[in-house]
N, C-alpha and C positions, 0 to 999 in steps of 0.2 A: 448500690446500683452497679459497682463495677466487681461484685464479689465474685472468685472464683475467674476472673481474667486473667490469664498467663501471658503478662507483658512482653515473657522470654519469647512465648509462642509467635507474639504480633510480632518482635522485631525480626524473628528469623524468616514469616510469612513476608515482609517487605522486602528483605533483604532477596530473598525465593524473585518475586516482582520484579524488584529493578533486576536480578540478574537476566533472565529470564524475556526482560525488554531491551534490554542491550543483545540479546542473543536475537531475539527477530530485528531489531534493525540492520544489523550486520547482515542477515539471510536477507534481509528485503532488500538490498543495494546487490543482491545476485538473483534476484526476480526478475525478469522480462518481460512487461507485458505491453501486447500490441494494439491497436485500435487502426483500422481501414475507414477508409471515406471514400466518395465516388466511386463505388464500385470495387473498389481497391486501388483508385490512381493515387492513393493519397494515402500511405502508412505512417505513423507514427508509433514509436517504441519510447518506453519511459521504463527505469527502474524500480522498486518497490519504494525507494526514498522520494518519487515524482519528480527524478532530476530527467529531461529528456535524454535520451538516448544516440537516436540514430531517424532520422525521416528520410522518405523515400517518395521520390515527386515522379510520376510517369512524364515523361519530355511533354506529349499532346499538350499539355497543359500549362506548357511555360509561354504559352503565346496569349493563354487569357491569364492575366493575371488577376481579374477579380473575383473568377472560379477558384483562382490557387490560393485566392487568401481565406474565401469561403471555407474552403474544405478543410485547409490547415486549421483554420480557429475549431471548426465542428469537429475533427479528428483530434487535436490535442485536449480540447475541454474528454471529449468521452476517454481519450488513454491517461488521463487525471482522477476520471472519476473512480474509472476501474482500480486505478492507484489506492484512492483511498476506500472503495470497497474493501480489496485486496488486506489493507491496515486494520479496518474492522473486524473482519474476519475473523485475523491474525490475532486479534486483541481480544476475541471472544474466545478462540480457544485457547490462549492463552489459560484467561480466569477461569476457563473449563476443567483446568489443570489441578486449580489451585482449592485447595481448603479450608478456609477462614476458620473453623470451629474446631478444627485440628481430630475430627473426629473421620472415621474411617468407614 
């Protein structure tokens, strides 16, 4: 079943992986990506790690505040998602990279 397997091959292909994911995490914590709400009174920036960043509240809006908490949850959830778009992506082309079969 496992004839003709080059063991050597699997562990260097792994070794390739994690290096290779240690390498986009590192780049993804220098990723910036933003998400706007109301029109743009409402920015939210998070890194590739989905640590937040930096939020930006237009003033108009610190008088209501059940708009500002509105907008904040609906702006952080979308500049999360795109977070982890962003991770998929990353991790598709990653494996786009890679060559399980060692064949060329």
């Amino acid at each position: 079943m496992f004839e003709g397997l080059d063991l050597g091959k699997m562990t260097q292909m792994m070794e390739q992986v994690q290096a290779k994911a240690k390498e986009l995490e590192e780049k993804s914590k220098s990723t910036i990506l933003t998400a706007k709400g109301g029109g743009g009174m409402v920015k939210v920036s998070a890194n590739g790690a989905g640590e937040i960043v930096d939020i930006d509240i237009d003033d108009s809006l610190m008088d209501d505040k059940e708009a500002l908490q509105i907008l904040l949850i609906s702006t952080i959830n979308e500049v999360l998602k795109s977070v982890e778009d962003n991770k998929k992506s990353q991790a598709m082309s990653m494996m786009g990279g890679l060559n399980p079969f060692g064949t060329k």
